[in-house]
C-alpha positions as CSV (number, residue, x, y, z in Angstrom):
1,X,47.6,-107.4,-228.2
2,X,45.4,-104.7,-227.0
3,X,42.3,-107.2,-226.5
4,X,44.8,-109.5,-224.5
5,X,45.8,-106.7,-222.8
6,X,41.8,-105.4,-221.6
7,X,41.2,-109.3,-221.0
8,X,44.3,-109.3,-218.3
9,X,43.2,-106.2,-216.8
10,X,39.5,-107.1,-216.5
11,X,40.3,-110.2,-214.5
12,X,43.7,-108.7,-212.5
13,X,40.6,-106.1,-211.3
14,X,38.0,-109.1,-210.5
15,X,40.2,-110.7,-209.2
16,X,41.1,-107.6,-206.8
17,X,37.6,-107.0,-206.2
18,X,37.4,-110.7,-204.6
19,X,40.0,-110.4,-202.8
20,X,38.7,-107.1,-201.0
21,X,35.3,-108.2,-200.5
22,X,37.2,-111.3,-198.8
23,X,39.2,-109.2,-196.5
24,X,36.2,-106.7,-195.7
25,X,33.8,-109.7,-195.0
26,X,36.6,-110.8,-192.8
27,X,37.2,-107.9,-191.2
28,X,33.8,-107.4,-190.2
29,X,33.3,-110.7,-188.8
30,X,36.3,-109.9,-186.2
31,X,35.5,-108.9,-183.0
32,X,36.7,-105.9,-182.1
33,X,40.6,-105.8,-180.8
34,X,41.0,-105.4,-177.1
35,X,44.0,-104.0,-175.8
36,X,45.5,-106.3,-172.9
37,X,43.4,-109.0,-174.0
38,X,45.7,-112.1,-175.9
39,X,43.9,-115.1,-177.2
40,X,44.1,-117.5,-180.0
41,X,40.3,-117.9,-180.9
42,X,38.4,-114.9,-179.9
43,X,34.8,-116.9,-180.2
44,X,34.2,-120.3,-179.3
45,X,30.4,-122.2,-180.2
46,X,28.2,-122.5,-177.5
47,X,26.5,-125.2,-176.7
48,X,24.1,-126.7,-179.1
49,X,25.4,-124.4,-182.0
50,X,27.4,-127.3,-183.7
51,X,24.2,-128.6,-184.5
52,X,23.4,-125.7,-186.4
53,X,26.3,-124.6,-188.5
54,X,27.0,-125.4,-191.8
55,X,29.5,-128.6,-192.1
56,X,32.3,-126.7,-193.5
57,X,32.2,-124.3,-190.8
58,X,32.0,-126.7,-188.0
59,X,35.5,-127.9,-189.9
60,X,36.8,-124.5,-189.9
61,X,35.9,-123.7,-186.1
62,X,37.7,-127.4,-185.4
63,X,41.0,-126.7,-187.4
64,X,41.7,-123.1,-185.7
65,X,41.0,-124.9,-182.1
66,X,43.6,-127.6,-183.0
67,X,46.4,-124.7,-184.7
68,X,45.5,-122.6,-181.8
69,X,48.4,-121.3,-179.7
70,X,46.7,-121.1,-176.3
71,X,47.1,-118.0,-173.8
72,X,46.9,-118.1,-170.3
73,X,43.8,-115.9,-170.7
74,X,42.1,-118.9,-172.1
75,X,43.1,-121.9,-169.3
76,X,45.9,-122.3,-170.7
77,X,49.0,-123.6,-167.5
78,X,48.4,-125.6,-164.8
79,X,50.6,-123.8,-162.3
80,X,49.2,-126.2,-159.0
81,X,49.0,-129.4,-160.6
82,X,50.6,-132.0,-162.2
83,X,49.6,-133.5,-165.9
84,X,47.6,-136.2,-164.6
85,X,45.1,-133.7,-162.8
86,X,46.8,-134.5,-159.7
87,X,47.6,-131.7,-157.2
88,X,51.6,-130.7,-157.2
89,X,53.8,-132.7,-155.1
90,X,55.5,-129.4,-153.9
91,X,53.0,-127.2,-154.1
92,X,55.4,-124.1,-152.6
93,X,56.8,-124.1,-156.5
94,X,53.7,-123.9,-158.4
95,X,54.7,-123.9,-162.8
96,X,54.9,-120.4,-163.4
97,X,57.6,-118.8,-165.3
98,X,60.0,-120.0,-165.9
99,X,58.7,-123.4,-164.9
100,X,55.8,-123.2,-166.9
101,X,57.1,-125.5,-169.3
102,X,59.1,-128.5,-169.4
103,X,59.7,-130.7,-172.4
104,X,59.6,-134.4,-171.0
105,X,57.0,-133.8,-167.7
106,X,55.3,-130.9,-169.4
107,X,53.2,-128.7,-170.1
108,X,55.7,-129.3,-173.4
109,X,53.3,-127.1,-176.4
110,X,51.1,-124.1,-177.0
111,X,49.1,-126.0,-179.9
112,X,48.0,-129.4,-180.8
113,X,49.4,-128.7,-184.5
114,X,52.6,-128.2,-182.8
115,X,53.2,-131.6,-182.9
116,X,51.0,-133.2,-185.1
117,X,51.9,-131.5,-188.6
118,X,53.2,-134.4,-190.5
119,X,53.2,-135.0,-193.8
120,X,53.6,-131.1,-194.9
121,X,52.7,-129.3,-192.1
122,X,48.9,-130.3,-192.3
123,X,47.1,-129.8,-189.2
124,X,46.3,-132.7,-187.8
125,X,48.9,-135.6,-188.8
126,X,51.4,-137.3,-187.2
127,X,55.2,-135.8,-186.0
128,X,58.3,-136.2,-186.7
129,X,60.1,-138.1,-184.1
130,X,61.3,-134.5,-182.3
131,X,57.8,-134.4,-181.6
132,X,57.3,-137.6,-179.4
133,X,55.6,-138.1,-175.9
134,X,57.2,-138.9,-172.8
135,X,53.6,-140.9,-171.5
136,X,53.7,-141.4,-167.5
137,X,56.5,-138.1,-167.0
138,X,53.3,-136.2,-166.4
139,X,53.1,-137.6,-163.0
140,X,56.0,-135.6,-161.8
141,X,55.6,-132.0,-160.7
142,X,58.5,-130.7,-163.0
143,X,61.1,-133.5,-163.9
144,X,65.2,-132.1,-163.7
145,X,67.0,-135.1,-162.4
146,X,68.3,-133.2,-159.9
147,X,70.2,-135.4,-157.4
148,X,70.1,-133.3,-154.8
149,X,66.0,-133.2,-154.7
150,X,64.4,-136.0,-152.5
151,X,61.4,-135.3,-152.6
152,X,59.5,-137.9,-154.1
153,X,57.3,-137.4,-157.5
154,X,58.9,-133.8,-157.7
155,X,61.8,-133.4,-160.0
156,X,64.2,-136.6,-159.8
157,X,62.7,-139.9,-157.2
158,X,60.1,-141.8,-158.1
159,X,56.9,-143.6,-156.5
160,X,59.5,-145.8,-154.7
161,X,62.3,-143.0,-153.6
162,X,64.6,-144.3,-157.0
163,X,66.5,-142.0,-159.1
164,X,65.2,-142.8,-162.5
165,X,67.0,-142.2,-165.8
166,X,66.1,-140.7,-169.1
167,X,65.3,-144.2,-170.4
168,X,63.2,-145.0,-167.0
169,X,61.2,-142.1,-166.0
170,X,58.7,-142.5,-168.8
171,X,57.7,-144.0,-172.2
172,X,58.7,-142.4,-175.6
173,X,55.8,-142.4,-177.7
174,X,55.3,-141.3,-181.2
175,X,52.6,-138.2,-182.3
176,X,49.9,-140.2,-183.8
177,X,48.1,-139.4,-186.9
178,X,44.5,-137.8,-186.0
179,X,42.9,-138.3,-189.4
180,X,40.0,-140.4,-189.3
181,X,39.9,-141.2,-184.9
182,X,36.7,-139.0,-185.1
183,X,34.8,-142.0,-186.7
184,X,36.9,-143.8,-183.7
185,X,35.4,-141.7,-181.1
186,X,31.6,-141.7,-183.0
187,X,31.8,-145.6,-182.3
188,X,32.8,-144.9,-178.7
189,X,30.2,-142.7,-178.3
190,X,27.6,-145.3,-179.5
191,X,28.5,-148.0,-177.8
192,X,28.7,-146.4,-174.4
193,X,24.8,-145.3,-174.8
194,X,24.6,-149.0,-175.7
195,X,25.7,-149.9,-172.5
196,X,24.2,-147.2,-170.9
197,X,20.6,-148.3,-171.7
198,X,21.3,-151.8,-170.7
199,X,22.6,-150.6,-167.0
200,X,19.1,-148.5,-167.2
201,X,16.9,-151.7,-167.9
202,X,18.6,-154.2,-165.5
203,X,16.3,-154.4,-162.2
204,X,16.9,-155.5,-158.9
205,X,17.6,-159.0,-158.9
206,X,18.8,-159.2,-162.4
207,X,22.4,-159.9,-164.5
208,X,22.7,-158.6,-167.8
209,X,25.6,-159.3,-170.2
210,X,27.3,-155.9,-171.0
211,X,27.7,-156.6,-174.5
212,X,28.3,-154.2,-177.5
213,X,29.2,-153.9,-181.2
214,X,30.5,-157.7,-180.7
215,X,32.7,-156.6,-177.4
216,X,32.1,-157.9,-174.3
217,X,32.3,-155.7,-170.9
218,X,31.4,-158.6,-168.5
219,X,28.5,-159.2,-166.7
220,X,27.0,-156.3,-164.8
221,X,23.8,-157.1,-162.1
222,X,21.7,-155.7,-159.1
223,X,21.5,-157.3,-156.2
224,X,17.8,-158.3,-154.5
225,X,18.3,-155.1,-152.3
226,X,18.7,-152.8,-155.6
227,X,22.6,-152.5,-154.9
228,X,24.9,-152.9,-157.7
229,X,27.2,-156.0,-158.6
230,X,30.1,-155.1,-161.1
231,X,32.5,-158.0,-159.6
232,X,32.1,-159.7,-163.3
233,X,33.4,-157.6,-165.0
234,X,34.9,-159.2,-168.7
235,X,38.4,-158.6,-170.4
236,X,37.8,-155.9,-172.4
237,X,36.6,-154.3,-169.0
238,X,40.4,-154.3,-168.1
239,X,39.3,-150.7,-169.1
240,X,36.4,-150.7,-166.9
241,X,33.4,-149.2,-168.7
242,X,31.8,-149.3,-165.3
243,X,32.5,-148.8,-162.1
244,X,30.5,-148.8,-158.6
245,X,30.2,-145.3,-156.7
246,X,28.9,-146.2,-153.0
247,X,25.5,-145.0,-152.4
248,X,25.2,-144.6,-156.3
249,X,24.0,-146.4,-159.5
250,X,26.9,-148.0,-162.2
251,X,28.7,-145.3,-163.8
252,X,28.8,-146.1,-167.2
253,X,30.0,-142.5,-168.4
254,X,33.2,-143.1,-169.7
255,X,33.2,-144.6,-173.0
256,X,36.1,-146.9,-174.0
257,X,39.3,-145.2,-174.6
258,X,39.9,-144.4,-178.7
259,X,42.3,-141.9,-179.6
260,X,40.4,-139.0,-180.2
261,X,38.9,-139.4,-176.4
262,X,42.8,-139.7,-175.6
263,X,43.8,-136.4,-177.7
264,X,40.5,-134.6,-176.6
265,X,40.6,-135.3,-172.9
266,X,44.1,-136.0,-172.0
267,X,46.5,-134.0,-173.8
268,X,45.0,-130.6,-173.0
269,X,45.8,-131.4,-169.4
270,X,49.2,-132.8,-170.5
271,X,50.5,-130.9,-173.2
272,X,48.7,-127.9,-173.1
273,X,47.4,-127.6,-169.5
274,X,43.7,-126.0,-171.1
275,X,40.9,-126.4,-168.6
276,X,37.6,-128.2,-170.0
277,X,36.2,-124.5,-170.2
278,X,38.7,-123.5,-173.4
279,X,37.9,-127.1,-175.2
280,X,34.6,-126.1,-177.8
């Protein structure tokens, strides 16, 4: 009994001693509190540094940006515009308190794990159906069906001066699952430098099919005078991967749409109203 008894102690104390070294390499790795100052992750990389942390930690640094609960100190509101970038409609009622949140025109969440938590509150899942998306009632300032408000793309009329309804001003869409749209985005990603370096070799006088990991983006062409031609632009260009900027080349910056470029780029602005500055 008494050998069982040393045995239990010896690990309950290495087991302590873990646990404290833990806590004090933590606790030195912490910046230093700042009275006034409230944010969820007190260092973000800087550029180039994903390239040079370990795997796991580039993990780590992702899953606390995701469960972060985002100040105001860090970008997060969007009290002059609307959740499609757009300037307010009314801009004499910017969304500050206590209109700086709104559950079916948004901003509608502090965190991205606020919604996607599902199965068992992992970070990053899917959501339970209290945790939809109303897509499209971004494009109102603040949405309160208010009959007695006529001004249009406000609170209660549409594009068109209608009243719409709870079933009409927007779509209800699930929270989607986020596990495995990074390989999603990856492809994105390699396929717009695809079609990148084909805009970059087609000279003046010259058409070149826009065509990528077996998807077609139409035809895209210069014209004897060095201009552009995107006019042929193919069916999966309904999305256009291009697009012609007078006095400028092709843009072909915007790689085809995948949901993590969806969850990365749009639902800050939506959801969370971070500028681009709080995203790494």
């Amino acid at each position: 009994m008494r050998i069982r008894w040393k045995v239990g102690a010896t690990l309950v104390s290495v087991l302590m001693f873990m646990v404290l070294s833990v806590s004090a390499s933590t606790a030195q790795s912490r910046p230093t509190p700042v009275i006034g100052r409230e944010v969820a992750v007190a260092r973000h990389l800087q550029d180039g540094e994903e390239f040079r942390i370990s795997l796991p930690a580039l993990l780590a640094q992702g899953h606390d940006l995701f469960a972060a609960n985002w100040t105001s100190q860090e970008g997060g509101g969007r009290p002059l515009s609307k959740g499609t970038g757009a300037m307010l409609t009314d801009r004499d009622h910017p969304l500050t308190f206590p209109h700086n949140f709104n559950r079916i025109s948004g901003p509608d969440a502090n965190s991205c794990a606020g919604c996607h938590n599902a199965p068992y509150g992992i970070v990053g899942g899917g959501g339970d159906f209290v945790g939809n998306v109303f897509v499209l009632g971004q494009r109102f300032d603040f949405m309160t069906f208010d009959p007695g408000d006529h001004m249009l793309m406000k609170g209660s009329r549409n594009e068109s001066g209608a009243a719409p309804t709870a079933q009409t001003f927007a779509n209800n869409r699930a929270t989607l699952g986020m596990f495995g749209s990074g390989y999603i985005e990856m492809l994105a990603r390699q396929m717009t430098a695809d079609l990148q370096a084909l805009r970059d070799s087609t000279g003046p006088g010259q058409y070149k099919p826009l065509v990528t990991k077996g998807v077609s983006f139409g035809i895209l062409g210069r014209h004897a005078d060095g201009s552009w031609d995107t006019s042929r632009r193919g069916a999966a260009g309904a999305q256009p991967a291009h697009h012609h900027r007078p006095g400028g080349p092709a843009q072909l910056d915007h790689p085809p749409l995948s949901p993590s470029r969806c969850g990365g780029l749009l639902a800050p602005i939506l959801h969370q109203c971070l500028c681009p500055a709080s995203w790494h």
